[in-house]
N, CA, C and O of each residue as an XYZ file, in Angstrom:
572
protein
N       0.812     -1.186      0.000
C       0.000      0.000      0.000
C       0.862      1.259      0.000
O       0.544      2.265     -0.635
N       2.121      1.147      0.842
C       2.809      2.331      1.196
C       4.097      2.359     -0.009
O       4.809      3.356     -0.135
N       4.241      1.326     -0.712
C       4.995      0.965     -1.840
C       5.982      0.113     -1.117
O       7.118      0.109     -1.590
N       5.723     -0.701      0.079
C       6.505     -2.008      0.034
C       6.654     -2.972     -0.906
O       5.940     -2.757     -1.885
N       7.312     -3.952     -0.979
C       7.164     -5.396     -1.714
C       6.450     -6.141     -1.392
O       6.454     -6.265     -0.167
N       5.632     -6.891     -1.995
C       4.639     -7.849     -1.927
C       5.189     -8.538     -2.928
O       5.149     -8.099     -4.077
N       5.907     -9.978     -2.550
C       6.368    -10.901     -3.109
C       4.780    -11.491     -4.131
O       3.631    -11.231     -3.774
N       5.119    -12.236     -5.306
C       3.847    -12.608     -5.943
C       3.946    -13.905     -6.059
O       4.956    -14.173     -5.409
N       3.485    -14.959     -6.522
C       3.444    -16.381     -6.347
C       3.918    -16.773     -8.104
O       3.606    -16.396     -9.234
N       4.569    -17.459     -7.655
C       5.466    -17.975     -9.236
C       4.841    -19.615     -9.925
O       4.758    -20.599     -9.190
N       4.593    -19.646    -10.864
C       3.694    -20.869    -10.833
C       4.804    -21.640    -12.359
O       5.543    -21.117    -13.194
N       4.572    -22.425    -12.203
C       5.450    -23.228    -13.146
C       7.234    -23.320    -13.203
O       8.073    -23.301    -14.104
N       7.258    -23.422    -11.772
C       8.423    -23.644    -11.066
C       9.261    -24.773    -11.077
O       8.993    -25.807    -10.465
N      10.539    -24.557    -11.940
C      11.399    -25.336    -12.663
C      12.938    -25.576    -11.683
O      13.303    -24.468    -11.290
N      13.510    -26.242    -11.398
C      15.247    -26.186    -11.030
C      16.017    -26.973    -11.640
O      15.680    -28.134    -11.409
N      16.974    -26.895    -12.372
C      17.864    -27.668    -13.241
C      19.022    -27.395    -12.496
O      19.043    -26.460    -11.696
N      20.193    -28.282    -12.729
C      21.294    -28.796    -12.935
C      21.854    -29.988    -13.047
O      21.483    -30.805    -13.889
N      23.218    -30.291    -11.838
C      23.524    -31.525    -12.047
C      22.834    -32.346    -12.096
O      22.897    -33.382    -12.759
N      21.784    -31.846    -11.120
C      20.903    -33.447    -10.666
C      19.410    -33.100    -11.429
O      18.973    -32.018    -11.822
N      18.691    -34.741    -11.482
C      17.901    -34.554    -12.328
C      16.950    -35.469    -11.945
O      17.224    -36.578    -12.402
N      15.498    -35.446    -11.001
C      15.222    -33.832    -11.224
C      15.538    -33.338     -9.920
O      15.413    -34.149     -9.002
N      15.989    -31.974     -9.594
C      16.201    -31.157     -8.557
C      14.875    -31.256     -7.768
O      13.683    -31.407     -8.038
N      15.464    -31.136     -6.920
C      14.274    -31.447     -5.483
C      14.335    -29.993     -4.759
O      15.357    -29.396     -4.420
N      12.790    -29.510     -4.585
C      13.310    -28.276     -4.102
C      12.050    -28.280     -3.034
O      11.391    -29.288     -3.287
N      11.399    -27.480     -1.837
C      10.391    -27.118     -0.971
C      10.325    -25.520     -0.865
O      11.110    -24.582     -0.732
N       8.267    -25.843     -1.062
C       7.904    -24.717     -0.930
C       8.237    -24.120      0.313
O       8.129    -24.980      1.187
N       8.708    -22.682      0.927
C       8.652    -22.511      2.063
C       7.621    -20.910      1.964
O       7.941    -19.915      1.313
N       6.468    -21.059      2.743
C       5.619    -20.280      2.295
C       4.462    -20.371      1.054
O       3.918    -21.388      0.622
N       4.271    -18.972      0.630
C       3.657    -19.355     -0.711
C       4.449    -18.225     -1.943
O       3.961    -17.846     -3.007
N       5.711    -17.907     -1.397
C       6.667    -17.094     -2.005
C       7.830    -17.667     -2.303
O       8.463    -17.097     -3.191
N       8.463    -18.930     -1.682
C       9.603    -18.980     -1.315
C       9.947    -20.495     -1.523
O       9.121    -21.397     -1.387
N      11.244    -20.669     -1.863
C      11.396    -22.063     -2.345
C      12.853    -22.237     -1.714
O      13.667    -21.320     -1.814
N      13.192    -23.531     -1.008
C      14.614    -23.914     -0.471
C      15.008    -25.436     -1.265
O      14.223    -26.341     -1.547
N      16.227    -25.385     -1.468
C      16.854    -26.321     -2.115
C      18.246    -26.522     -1.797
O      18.849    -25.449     -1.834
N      18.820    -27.295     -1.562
C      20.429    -27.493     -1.405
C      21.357    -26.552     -2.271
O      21.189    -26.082     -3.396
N      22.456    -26.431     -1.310
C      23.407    -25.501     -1.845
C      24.160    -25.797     -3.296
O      24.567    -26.952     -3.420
N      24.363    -25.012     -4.263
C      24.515    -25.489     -5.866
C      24.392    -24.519     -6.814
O      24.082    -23.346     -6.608
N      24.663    -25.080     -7.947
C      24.708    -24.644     -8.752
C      23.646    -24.757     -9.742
O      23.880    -25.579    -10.628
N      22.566    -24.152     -9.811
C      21.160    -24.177    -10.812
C      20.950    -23.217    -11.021
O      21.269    -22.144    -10.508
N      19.772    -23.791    -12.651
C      19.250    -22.494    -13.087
C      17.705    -22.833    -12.552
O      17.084    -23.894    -12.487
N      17.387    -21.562    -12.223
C      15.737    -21.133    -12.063
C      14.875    -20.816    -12.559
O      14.730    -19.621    -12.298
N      13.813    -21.297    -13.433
C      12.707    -20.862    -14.091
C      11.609    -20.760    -13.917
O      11.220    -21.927    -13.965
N      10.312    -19.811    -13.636
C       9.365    -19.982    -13.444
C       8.597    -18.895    -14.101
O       9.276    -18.003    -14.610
N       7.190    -18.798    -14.190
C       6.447    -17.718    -14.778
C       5.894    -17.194    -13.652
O       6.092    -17.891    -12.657
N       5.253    -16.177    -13.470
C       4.613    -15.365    -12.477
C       3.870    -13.822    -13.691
O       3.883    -13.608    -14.903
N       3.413    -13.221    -12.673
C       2.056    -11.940    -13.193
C       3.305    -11.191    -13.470
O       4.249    -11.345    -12.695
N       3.426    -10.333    -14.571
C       3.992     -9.317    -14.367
C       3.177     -8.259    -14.457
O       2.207     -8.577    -15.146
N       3.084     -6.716    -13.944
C       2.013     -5.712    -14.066
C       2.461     -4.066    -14.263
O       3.101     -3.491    -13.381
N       2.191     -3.621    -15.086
C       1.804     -2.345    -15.550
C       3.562     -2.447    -16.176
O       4.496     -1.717    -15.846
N       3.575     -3.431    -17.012
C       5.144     -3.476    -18.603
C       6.241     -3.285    -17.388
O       7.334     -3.309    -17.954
N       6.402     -3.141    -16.254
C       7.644     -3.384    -15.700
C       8.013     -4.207    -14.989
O       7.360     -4.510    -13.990
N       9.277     -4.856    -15.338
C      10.108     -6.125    -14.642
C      11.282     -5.745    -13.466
O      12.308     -5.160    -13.813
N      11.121     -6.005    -12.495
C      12.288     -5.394    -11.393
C      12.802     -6.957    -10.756
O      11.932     -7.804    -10.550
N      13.738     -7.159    -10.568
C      14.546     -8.134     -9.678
C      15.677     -8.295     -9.329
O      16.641     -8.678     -9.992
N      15.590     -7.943     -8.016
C      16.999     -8.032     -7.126
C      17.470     -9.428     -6.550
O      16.951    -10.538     -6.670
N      18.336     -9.125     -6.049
C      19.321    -10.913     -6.095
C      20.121    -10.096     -4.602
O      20.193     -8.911     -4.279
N      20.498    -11.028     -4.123
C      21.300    -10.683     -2.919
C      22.847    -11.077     -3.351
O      23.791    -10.576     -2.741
N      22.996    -11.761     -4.154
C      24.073    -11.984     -4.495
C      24.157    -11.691     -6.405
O      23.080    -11.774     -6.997
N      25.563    -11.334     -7.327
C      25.206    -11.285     -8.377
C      25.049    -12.815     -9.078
O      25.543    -13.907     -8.796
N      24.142    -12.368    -10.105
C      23.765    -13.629    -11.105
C      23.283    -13.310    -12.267
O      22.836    -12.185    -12.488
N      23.313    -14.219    -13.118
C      22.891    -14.478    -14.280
C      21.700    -14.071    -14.613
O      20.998    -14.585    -13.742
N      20.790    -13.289    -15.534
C      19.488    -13.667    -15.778
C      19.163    -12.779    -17.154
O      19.558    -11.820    -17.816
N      17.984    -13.985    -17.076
C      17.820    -13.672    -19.173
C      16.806    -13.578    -19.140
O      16.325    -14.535    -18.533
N      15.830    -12.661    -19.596
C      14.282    -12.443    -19.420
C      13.822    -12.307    -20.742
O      14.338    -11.370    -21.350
N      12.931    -13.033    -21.408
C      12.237    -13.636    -22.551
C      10.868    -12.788    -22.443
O      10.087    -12.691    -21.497
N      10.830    -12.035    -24.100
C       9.240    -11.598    -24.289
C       8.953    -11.942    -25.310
O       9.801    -12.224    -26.157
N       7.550    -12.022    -25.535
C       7.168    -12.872    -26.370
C       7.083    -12.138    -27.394
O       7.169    -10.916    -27.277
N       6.901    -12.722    -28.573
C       6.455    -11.679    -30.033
C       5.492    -10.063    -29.834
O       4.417    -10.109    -29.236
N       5.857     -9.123    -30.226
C       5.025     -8.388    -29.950
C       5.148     -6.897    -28.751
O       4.595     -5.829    -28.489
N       6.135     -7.660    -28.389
C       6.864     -6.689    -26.746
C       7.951     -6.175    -27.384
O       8.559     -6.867    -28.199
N       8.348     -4.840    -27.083
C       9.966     -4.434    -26.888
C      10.471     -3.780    -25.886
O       9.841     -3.442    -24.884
N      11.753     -3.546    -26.130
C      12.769     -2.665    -24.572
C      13.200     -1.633    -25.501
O      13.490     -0.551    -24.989
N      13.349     -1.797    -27.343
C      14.272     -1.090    -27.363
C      14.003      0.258    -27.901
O      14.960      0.672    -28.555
N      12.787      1.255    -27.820
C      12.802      2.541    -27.686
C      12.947      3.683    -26.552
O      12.095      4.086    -25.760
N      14.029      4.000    -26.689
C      14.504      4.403    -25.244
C      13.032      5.351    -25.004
O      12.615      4.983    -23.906
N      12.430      6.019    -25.361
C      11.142      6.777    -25.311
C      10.133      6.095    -24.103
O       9.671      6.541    -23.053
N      10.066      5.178    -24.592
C       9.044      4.130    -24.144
C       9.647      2.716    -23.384
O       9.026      2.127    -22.499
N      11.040      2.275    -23.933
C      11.059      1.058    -22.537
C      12.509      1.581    -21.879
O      12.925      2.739    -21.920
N      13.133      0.500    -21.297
C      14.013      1.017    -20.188
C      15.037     -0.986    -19.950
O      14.597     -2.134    -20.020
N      16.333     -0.465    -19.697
C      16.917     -1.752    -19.335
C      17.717     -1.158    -18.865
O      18.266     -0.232    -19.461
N      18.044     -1.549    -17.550
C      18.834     -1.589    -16.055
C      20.378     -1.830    -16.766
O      20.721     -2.696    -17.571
N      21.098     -0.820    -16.202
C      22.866     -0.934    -16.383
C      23.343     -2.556    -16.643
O      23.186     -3.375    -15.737
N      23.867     -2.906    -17.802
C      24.819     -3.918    -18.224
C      23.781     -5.232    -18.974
O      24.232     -6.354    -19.204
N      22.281     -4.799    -19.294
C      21.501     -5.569    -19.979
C      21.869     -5.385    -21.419
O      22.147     -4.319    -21.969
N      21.823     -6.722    -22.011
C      21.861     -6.500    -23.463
C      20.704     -7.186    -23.901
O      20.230     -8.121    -23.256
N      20.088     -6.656    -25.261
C      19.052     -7.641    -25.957
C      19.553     -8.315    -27.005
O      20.300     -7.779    -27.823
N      19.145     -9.667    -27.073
C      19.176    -10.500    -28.423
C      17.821    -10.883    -28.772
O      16.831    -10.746    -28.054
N      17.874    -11.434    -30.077
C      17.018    -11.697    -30.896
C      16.897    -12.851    -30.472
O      17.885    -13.528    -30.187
N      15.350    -13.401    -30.320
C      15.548    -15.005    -30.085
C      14.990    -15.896    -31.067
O      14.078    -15.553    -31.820
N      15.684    -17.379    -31.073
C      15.077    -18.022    -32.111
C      13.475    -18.214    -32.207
O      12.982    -18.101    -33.329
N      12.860    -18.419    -31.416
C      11.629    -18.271    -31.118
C      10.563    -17.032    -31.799
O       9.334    -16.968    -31.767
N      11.253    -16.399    -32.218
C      10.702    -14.331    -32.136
C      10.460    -13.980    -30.576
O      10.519    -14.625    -29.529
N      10.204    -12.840    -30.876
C      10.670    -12.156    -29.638
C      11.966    -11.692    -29.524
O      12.837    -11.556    -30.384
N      11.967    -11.369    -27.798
C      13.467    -10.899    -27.650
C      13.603    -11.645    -26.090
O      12.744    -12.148    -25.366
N      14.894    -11.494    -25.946
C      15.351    -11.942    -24.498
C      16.179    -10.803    -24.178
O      16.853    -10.365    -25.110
N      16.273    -10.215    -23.025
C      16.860     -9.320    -22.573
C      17.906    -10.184    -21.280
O      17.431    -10.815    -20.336
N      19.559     -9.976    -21.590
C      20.284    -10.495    -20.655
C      20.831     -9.734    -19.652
O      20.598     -8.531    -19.532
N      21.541    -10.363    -18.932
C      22.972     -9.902    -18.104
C      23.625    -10.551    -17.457
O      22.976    -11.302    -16.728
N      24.910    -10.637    -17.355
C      25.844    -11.649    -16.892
C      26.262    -11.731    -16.133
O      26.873    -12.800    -16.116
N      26.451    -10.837    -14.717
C      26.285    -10.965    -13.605
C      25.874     -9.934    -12.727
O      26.815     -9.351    -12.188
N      24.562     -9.480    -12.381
C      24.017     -8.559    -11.635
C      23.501     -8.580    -10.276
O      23.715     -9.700     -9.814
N      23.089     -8.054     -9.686
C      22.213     -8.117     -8.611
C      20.935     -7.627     -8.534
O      20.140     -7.913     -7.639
N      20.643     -6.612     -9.811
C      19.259     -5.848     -9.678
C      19.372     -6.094    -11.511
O      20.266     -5.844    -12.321
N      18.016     -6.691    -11.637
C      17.574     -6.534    -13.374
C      16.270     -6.169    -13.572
O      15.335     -6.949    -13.397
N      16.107     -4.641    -14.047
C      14.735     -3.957    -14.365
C      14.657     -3.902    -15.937
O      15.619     -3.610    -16.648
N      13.309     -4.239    -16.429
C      12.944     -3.862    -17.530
C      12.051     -2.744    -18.099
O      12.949     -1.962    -17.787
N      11.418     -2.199    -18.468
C      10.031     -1.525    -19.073
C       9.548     -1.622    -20.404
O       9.619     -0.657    -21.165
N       8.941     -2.979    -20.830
C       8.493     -3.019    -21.805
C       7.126     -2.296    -22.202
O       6.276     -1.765    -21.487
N       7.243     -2.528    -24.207
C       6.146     -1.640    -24.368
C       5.311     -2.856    -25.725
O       5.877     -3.763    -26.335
N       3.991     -2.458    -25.818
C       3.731     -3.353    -27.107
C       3.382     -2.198    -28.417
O       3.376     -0.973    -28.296
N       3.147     -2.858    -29.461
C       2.788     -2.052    -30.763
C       2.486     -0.978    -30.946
O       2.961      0.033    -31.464
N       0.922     -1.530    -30.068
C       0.325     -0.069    -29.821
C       0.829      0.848    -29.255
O       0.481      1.885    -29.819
N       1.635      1.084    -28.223
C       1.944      2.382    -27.658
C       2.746      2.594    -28.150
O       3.037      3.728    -27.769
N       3.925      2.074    -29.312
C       4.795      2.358    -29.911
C       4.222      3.523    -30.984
O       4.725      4.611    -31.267
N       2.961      2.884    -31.488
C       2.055      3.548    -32.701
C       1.688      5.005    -31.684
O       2.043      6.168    -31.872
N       0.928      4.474    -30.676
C       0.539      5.880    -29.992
C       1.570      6.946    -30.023
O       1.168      8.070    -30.321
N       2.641      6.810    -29.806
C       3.678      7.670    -29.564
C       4.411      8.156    -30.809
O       5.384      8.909    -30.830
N       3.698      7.527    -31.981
C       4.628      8.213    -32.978
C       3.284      9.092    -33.784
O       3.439     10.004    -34.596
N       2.234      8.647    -33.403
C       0.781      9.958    -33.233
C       0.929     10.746    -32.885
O       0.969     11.702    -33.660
N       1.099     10.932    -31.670
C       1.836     12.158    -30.480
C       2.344     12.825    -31.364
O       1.750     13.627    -32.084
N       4.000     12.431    -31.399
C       5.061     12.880    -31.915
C       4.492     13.672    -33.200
O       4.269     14.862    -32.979
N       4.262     13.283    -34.307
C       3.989     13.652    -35.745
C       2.726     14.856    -35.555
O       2.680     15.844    -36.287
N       1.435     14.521    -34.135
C       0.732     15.648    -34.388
C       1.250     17.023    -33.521
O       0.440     17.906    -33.241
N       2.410     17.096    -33.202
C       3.174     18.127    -32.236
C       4.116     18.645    -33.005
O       4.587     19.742    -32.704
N       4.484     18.072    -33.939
C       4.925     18.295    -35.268
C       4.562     19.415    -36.290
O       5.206     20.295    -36.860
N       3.298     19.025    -36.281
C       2.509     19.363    -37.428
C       2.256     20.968    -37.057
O       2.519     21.910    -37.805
N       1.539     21.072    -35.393
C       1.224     21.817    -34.977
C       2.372     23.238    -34.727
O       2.160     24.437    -34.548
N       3.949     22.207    -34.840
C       4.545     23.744    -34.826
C       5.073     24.167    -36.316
O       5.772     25.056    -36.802
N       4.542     23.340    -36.639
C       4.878     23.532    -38.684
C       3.698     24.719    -38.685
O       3.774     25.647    -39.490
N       2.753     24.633    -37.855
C       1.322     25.533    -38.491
C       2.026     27.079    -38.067
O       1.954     28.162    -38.648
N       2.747     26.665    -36.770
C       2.911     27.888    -35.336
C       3.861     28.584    -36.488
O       3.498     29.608    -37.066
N       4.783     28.102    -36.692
C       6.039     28.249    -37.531
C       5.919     28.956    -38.796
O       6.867     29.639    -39.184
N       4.975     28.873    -39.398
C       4.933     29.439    -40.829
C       4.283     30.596    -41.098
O       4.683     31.347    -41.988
N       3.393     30.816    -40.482
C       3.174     33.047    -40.312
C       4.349     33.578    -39.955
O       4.843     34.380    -40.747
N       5.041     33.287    -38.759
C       5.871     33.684    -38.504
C       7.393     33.514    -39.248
O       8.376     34.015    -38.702
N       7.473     33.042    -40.066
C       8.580     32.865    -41.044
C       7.829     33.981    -42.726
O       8.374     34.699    -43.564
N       7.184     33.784    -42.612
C       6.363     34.725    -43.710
C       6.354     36.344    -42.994
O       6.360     37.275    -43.799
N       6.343     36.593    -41.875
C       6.681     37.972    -41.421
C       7.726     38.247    -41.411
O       7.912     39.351    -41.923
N       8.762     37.674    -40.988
C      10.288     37.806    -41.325
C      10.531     38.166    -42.988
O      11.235     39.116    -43.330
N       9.946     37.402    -43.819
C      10.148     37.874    -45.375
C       9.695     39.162    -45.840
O      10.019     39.806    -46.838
N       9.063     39.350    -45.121
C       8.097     40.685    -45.445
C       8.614     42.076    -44.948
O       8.305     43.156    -45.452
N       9.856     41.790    -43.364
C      10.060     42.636    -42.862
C      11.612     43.007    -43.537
O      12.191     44.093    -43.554
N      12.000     41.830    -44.021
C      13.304     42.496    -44.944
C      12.954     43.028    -46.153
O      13.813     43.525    -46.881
């Protein structure tokens, strides 16, 4: 309410590595414990209002996948946290990385607001093309 964290519930909760399959326990309805190691973590969860934030207590790895249709890369409209890079994925889409962090934020955007914003743009445009042109026609007149 006051803009704390409210952890969200992750559903399709994956652990890979050496061992197969990784054994892990819910602790809570946030929280998962597993032996000390080396794994990767996958799961889906809500994301809400196009932004991705996640901190790590320690640095790590992480690669965040959007699906066809999403982007990061108009600086206007999305946003990627110091030392993220995007690739293209085989899939379509994009994955947004980084190779060892502690905090990885995104701000994605879809089509439409890409389109919205180049509406904007072009009718603010237009409008100082209108502002602009008496006043360039008085200048001719006054020399």
């Amino acid at each position: 309410m006051l803009g704390e964290r409210s952890p969200l519930r992750a559903s399709e909760v994956m652990l890979s590595g050496d061992c197969d399959p990784c054994q892990f326990e819910w602790s809570g309805n946030t929280a998962i414990i597993f032996e000390r190691g080396n794994y990767s973590l996958s799961f889906q969860g809500p994301v809400r209002d196009n932004h991705f934030h996640a901190t790590f207590e320690a640095p790590r790895q992480v690669s965040v996948f959007l699906p066809p249709g999403l982007d990061v890369r108009n600086p206007a409209l999305g946003m990627i946290s110091q030392g993220g890079v995007v690739l293209d994925s085989p899939e379509g889409g994009i994955t947004v990385a980084w190779n060892s962090t502690r905090t990885a934020e995104i701000r994605f955007y879809d089509e439409g607001r890409e389109n919205l914003l180049y509406i904007f743009a072009n009718f603010w445009i237009i409008v100082a093309v209108v502002m602009l042109v008496p006043f360039l026609f008085s200048m001719k007149k006054r020399e």
